[in-house]
Steps between C-alpha positions, in 0.01 A plus 500: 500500500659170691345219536577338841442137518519348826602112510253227536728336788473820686111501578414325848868533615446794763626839253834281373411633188709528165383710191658497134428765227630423165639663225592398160828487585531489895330324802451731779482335891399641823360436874179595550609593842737746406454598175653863590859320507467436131527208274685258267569510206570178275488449123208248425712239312693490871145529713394246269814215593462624827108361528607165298749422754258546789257294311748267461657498879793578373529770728 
């Protein structure tokens, strides 16, 4: 079974909602809003810079 986690940003920000489901291998990313369209999917060492260089406004 998935298990959907929706991002703490998204609550209180009118249904912009992202949710991430990982895997021991993968990071999976969709919109809430249209989840029928699919989603992405990134390894987790790459999800994983990705995050650090939002943290870190490099981005």
């Amino acid at each position: 079974m998935e298990m959907w986690t929706k991002s703490s940003y998204s609550y209180g920000n009118g249904g912009n909602c992202v949710e991430v489901y990982r895997t021991e291998r993968d990071t999976h990313v969709r919109d809430t809003q249209h989840r029928q369209l699919g989603q992405l999917r990134v390894p987790r060492a790459e999800w994983a810079a990705f995050l650090n260089a939002v943290r870190t406004q490099e981005l």
